[in-house]
N, C-alpha and C positions, 0 to 999 in steps of 0.2 A: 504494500500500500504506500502511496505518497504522500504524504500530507497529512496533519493532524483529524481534518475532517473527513477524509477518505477512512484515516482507520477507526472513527467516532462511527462512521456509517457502516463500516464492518462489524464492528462490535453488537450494533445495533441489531444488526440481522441474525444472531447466533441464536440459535433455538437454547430452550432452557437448558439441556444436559449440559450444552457447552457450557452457556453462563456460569453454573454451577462448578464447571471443571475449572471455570477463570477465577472460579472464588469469589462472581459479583457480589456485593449486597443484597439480603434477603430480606424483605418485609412482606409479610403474610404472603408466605411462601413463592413472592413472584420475587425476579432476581429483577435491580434497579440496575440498570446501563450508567455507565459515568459520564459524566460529561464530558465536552471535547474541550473546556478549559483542565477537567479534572487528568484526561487523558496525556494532553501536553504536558501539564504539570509534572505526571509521573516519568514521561520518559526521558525530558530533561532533567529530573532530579535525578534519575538513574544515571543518564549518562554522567554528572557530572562527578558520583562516587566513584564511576567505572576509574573515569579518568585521573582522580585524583588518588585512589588507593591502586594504581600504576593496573588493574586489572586491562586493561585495555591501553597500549603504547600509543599514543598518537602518530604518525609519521614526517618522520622530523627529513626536510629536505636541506642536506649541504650542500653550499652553494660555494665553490672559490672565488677568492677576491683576488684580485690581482693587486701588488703594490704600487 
C-alpha cells in the first residue's frame, strides 16, 4: 500500500477474523478500525524506534571530496 490513506482503507476492509488477528479494538464484540491519523501515528513512531535502537541501518551514502 502507498500512502497512509491507502492502508486506513485496507484496514478498513478486513473482515472481522482478520481485525481480531491485528488485535483491533473490541467494543461489544465489533472490532473499531483506527484511524488514518491513529495509523500514521503508529508507523512513524515505529519507524523512529526502528531507527534509533540501530534495529534498522539507514543507508549512509559516501560521497569523496576532492581537496
Amino acid at each position: 500500500m502507498r500512502g497512509y490513506k491507502a492502508i486506513a482503507e485496507w484496514a478498513k476492509d478486513l473482515g472481522p477474523k482478520a481485525r481480531e488477528r491485528f488485535g483491533y479494538r473490541s467494543i461489544a464484540k465489533r472490532y473499531i478500525v483506527p484511524s488514518e491519523s491513529i495509523i500514521q501515528d503508529v508507523l512513524v513512531r515505529s519507524l523512529s524506534i526502528l531507527l534509533c535502537s540501530g534495529g534498522m541501518q539507514p543507508s549512509v551514502r559516501k560521497i569523496k571530496v576532492s581537496d
